[in-house]
C-alpha positions in Angstrom: 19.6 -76.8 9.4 16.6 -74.6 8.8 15.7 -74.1 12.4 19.5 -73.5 13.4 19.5 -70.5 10.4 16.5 -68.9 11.9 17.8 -68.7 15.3 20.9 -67.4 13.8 18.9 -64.7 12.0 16.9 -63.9 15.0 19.9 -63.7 17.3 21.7 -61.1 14.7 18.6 -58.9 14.2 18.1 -58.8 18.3 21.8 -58.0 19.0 22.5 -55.2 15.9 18.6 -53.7 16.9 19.6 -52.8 20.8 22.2 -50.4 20.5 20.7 -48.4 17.7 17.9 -48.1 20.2 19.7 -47.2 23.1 21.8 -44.8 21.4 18.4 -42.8 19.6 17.0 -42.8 23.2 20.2 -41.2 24.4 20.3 -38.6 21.9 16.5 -37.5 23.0 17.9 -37.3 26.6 21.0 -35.3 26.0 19.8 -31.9 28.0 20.2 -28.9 26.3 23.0 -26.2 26.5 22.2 -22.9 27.9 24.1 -20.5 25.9 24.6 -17.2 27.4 23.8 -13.7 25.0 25.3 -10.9 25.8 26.5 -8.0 23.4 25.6 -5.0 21.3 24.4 -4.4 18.4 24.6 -5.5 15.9 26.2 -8.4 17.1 23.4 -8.9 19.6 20.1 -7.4 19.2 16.9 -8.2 21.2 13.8 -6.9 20.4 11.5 -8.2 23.4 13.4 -8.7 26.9 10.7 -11.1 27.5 11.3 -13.7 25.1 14.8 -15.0 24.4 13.6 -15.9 20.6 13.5 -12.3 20.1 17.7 -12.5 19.9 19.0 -12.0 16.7 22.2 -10.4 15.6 25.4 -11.2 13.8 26.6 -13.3 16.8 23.7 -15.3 16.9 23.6 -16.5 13.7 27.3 -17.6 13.3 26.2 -19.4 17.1 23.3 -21.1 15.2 25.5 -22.1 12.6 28.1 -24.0 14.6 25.0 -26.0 16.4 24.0 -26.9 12.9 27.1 -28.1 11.8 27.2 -30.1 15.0 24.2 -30.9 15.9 23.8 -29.1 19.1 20.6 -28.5 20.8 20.5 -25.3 23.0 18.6 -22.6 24.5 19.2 -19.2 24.8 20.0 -17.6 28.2 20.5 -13.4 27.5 21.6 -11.2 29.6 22.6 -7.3 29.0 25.9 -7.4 30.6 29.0 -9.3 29.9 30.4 -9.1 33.1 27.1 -11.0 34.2 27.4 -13.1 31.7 30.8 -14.5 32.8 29.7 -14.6 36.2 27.3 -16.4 35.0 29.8 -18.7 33.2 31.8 -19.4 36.5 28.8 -20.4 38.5 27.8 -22.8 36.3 24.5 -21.5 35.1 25.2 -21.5 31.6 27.7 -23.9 29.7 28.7 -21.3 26.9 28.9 -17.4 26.4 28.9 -16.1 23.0 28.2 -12.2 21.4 30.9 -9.6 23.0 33.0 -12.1 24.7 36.5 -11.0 24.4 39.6 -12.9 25.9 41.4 -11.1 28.5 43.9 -12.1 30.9 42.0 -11.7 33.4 39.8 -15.0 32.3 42.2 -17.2 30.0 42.3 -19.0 33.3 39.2 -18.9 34.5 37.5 -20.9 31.1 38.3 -22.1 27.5 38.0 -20.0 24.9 37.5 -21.3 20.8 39.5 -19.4 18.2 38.4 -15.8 17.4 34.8 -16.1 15.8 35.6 -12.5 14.2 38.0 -9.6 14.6 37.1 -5.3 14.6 39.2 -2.3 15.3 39.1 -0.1 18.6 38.0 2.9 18.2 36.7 6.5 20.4 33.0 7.9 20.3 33.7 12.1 21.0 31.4 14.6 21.1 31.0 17.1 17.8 31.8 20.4 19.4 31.5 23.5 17.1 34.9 25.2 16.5 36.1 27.5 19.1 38.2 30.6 18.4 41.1 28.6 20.7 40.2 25.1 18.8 40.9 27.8 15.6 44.2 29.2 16.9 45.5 25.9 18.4 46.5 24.8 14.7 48.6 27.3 14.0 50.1 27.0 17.5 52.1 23.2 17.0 55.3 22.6 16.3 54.4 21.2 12.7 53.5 24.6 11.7 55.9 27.2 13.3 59.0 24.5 12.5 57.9 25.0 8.5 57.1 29.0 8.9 60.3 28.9 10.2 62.5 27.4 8.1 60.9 29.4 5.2 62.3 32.4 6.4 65.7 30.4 7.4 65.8 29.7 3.7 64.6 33.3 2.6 66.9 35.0 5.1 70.2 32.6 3.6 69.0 33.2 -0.4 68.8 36.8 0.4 72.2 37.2 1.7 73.6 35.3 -0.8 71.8 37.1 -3.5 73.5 40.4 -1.5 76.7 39.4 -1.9 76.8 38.0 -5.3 75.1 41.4 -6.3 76.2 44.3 -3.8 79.2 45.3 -6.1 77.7 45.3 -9.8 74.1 46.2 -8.9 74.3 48.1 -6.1 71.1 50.5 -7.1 69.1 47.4 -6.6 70.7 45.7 -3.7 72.6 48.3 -1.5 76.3 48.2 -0.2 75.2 48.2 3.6 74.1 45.2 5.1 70.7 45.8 6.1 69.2 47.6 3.5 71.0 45.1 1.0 69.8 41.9 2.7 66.4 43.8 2.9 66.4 43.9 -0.8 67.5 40.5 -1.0 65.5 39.1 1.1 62.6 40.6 -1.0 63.6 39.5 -4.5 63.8 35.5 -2.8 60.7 36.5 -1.5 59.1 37.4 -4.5 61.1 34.5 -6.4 59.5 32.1 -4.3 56.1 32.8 -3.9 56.3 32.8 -7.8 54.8 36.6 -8.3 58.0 38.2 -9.9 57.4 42.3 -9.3 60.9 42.3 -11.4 61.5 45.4 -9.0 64.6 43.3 -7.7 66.3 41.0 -10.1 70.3 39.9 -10.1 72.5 41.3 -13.1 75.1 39.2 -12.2 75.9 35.2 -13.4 76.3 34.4 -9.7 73.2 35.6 -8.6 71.3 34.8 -11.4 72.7 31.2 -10.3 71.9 31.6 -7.2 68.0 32.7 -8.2 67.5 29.9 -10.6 68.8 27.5 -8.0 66.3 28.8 -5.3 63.5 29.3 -7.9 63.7 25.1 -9.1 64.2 24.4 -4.8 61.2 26.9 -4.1 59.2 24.4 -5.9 59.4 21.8 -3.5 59.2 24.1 -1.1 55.9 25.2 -2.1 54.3 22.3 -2.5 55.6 21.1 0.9 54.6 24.3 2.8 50.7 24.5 0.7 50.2 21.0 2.0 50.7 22.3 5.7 49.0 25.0 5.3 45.9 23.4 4.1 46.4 20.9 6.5 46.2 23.1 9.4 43.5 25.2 7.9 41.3 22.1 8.0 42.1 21.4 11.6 41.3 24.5 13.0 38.2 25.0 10.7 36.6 21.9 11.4 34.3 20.4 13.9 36.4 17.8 15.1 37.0 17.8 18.8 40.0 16.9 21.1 42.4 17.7 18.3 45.0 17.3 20.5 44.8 13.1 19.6 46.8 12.3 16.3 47.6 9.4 17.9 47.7 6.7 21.1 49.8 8.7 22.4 47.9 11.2 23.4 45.5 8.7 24.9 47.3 9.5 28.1 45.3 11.1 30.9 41.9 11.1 28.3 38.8 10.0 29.8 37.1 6.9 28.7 34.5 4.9 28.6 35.1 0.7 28.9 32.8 -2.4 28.5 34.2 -4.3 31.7 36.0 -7.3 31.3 36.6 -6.6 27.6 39.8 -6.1 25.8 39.3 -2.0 25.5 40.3 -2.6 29.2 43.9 -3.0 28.7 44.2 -1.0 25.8 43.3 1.7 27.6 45.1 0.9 30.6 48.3 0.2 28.3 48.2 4.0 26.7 47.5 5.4 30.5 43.7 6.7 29.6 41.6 7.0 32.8 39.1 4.2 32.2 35.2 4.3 33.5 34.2 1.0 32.7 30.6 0.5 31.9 28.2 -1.8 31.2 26.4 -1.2 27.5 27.3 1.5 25.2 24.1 3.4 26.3 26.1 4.1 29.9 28.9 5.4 27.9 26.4 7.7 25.7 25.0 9.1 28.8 29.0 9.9 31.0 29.3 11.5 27.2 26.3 13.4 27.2 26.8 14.5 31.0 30.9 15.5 29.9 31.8 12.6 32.7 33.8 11.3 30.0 35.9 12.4 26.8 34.8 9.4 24.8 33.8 6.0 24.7 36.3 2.9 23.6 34.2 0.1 21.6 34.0 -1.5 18.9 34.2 0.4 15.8 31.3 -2.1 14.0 29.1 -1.0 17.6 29.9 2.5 17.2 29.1 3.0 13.3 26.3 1.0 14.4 25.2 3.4 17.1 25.8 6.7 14.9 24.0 4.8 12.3 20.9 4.3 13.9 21.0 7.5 15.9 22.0 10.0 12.6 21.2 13.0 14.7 23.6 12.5 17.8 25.8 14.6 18.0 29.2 12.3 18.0 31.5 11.0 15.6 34.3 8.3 15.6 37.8 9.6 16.1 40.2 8.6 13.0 42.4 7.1 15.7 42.1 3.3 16.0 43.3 2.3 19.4 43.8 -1.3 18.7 42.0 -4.6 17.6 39.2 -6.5 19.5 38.9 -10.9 18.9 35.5 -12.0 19.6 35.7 -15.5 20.7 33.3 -18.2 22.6 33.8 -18.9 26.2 33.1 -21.8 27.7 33.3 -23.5 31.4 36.8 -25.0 31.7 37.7 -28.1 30.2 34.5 -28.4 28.0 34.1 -31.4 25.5 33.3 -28.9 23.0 36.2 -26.4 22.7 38.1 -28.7 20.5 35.0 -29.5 18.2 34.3 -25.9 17.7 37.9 -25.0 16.6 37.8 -27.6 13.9 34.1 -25.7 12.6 36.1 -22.0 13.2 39.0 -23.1 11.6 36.9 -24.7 8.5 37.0 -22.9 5.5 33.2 -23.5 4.7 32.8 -22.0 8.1 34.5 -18.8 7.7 32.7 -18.4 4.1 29.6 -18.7 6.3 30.6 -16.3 8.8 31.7 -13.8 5.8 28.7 -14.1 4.0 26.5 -13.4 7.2 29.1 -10.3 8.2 28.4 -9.1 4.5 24.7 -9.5 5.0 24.3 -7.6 8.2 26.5 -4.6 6.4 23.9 -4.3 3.5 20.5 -4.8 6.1 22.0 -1.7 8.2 23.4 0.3 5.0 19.5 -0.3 3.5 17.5 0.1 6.6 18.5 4.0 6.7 16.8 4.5 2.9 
């Protein structure tokens, strides 16, 4: 009986002592993933071209954090452009892209894609251009402004005449029995009524036209206030340094030269509001089309472009108030990958996206701080 429980034992200890075995020595052989790189800052930043450790960014560490949380082991494959990058991707050479990888349709059916990693705003680098007497006098040229100056003097032009009739009879020293030089006079006393100064040169006897002053004096208000707002409005346009004033929205995209990332989503929104699109490689090919007036502006990321202005104070550009659209940042990988659906579960976690706001939040203050 003692013999027969030993080989028992033994038996066990050899049969439950294999696979653990087997399956360490597997996990040393699985080969690593090359992950390709390829962004801007400060989603991907490389400080030596030489050495792929030198990567860092806000891309990279969300990247690392998904490998942590499923213990993926990786190397780093960078390159500068993202249409290499997804060349790359369709060759074969590297398993994974991650940093400015943007689903387009164009590629939904060339790889997988995970859930967005992060989401940012489209927006237009311009030139600051000093005001120009024509950038001055546009302003007061639009329809905005000459409909309002208008109907002011619809409405002065109607008070008057009423206030002429109500008072041509009774008052006629002030407001004259012919037409003209009555609605002359009573265009001046709605005048004076509304712009609130009051000569009391012209003023209605009458209860009519007293009505009829006190009515436009309370209406005048609103007036006021509506036509000070445009004014100052348009006085702020045409003083400022704000170039291409002409877009107030997408709509006047149409026809305005700009600068792409290829292969990115800016594509199509540019394409979709009729832009002429340049597509480029990095932002610094956009800067220089900009510098060289090849191009109007340059469509990116707004997180890129405060980025850029950020660590270039002194350039003379600015980001327009117009947001063209939104930009998903997502992973792509080689059709059919194992890992899609395991990196959806970690992007949809909650403890991941706390992760990914907390690094987000982090980058912020480093590039708020690093100007001080």
């Amino acid at each position: 009986m003692n013999i027969s429980k030993l080989l028992t034992v033994f038996l066990l200890l050899c049969f439950n002592g294999t696979p653990i075995t087997v399956q360490a020595q597997s996990a040393e052989n699985q080969p690593k993933l090359r992950v390709g790189v390829a962004g801007e800052a400060p989603g991907v930043m490389i400080q030596d071209h030489q050495s792929d450790s030198a990567v860092t960014g806000i891309s990279i560490e969300m990247w690392e954090e998904l490998a942590i949380a499923l213990g993926l082991n990786y190397e780093i494959v960078y390159d500068h452009s993202i249409v290499n990058t997804f060349d790359q991707l369709a060759k074969n050479n590297i398993d994974i892209a991650i940093g400015g990888i943007t689903t387009t349709q164009q590629n939904i059916n060339r790889f997988d894609f995970t859930q967005p990693v992060h989401q940012d705003k489209l927006s237009i680098l311009v030139p600051i251009h000093a005001p120009t007497p024509l950038s001055i006098i546009r302003p007061f040229l639009r329809w905005a402004f000459l409909s309002s100056i208008i109907l002011i003097w619809l409405c002065l032009f109607t008070v008057g005449n009423l206030l002429w009739l109500a008072e041509r009879h009774c008052n006629s020293e002030q407001f004259p029995k012919s037409y003209l030089p009555g609605i002359r006079e009573g265009m001046w006393c709605a005048l004076t009524t509304f712009s609130t100064v009051g000569y009391g040169d012209r003023y209605p006897i009458t209860h009519l036209g007293r009505l009829i002053a006190g009515s436009w004096m309370i209406i005048s208000l609103a007036v006021v206030a509506t036509l000070i707002g445009g004014v100052a409005s348009t006085l702020s346009l045409a003083f400022s340094a704000q170039p291409y004033q002409k877009i107030q929205s997408t709509n006047d995209l149409k026809g305005v030269r700009l600068a792409v990332i290829a292969g990115s989503t800016g594509v199509q929104w540019g394409q979709y509001y009729q832009a002429r699109i340049v597509t480029i490689e990095e932002i610094d090919q956009g800067i220089q089309l900009l510098k060289s007036n090849q191009v109007d502006g340059v469509l990116y990321s707004r997180l890129v472009l405060e980025h850029y202005l950020h660590e270039n104070s002194k350039a003379p550009y600015q980001i327009l108030g117009v947001d063209v659209g939104t930009q998903n940042y997502s992973i792509a990988l080689t059709l059919n990958h194992p890992l899609t659906k395991k990196l959806n579960e970690q992007l949809l976690s909650i403890e991941m996206q706390l992760k990914f706001k907390e690094i987000q939040e982090n980058w912020r203050t480093l590039t708020s701080n690093s100007g001080d």
